[in-house]
N, C-alpha and C positions, 0 to 999 in steps of 0.2 A: 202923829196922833190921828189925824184925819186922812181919809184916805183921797188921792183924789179921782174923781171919774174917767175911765177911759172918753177918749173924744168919739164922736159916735159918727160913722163913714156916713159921707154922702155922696151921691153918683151925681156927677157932671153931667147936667144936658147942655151939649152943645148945638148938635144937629141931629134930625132922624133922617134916616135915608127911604121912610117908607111912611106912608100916611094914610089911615081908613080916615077922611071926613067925618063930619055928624052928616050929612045927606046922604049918606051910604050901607047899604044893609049887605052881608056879603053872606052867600051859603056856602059851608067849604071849609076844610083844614087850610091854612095857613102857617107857612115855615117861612123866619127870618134870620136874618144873622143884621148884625148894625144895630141900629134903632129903629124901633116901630113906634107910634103913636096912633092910638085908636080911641076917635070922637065918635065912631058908631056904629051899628051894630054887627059881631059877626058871630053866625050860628056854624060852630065847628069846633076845631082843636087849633089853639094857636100854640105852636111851639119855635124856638131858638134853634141855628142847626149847632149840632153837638160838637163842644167844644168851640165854642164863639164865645167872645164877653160880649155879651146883644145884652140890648137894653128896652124894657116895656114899659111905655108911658100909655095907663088909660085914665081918659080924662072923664069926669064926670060925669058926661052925657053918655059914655061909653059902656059895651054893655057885650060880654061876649059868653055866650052856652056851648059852654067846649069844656075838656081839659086844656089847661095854660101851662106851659114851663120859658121859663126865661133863666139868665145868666143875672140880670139884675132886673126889678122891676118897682115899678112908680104906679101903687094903683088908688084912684080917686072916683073909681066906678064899678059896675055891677061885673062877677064871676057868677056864673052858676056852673060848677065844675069843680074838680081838685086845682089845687096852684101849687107849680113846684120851681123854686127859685135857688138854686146854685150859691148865690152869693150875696146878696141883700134888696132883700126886700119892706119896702114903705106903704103901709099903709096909712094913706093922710084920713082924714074926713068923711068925706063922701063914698069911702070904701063900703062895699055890701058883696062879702063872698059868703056863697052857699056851696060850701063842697072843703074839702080836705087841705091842709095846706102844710105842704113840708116848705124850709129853709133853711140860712144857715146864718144869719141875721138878720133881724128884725126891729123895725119899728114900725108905734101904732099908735096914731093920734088919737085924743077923744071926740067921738065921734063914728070911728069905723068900727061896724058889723060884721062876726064871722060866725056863720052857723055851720062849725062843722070840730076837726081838732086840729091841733097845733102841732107839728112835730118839728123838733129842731132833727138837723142833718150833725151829724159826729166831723170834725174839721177833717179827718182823714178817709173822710166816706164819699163813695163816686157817686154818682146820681146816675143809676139806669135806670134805659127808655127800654119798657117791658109793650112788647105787641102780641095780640093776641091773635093764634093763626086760625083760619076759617074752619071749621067742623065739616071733616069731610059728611057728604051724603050717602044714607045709604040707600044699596042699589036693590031695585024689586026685580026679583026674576025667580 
């Protein structure tokens, strides 16, 4: 009669293999594979390399102006950018994204901020990484 609730996945932190501090402001795209955890500031694109289960911890104090993609992600700090997560993503609390956010599960505590939309990913749908090529110049002559 009652149905009961699937159990709801949680990612393992065990170890990160990579760490931005809170004393630390970085300018720059950023690619990782493993774990990251980010206590502070990075103005760029932080992305997973493709085809990794990487995993993004930002903590609170954490705060990154980029587009974000990860394999899973833990966020409890500031995006200003789109976020796009592969395979589950945690929004606790202290979450505050400004910018787009695709997934392909989700949770979201009360408490976390998203000004932007929500798109779930289809379980059969790949996630491509779309770059955008320079505009050639034109020549005066």
């Amino acid at each position: 009669m009652f149905s009961k609730k699937k159990p709801v996945s949680r990612v393992a932190i065990d170890q990160f293999s990579s760490l931005i501090s809170g004393n630390l402001s970085l300018v720059g795209d950023v690619t990782f594979e493993e774990g990251l955890k980010i206590s502070g500031e990075v103005q760029g694109n932080v992305s997973h390399k493709p085809g990794t289960h990487s995993l993004l911890a930002l903590s609170a104090e954490g705060r990154i102006e980029g587009n974000v993609s990860s394999y899973d992600a833990l966020i409890d700090g500031t995006i200003v950018g789109d976020l796009v997560v592969e395979h589950l993503l945690e929004l606790h609390s202290n979450a505050r994204v400004q910018g787009n956010i695709r997934y392909r599960q989700l949770s979201m505590e009360n408490g976390a901020v998203v000004d932007g939309s929500l798109n779930r990913m289809g379980d059969d749908e790949e996630v491509a990484q779309v770059f955008e090529l320079p505009r050639p110049q034109a020549r005066e002559g």
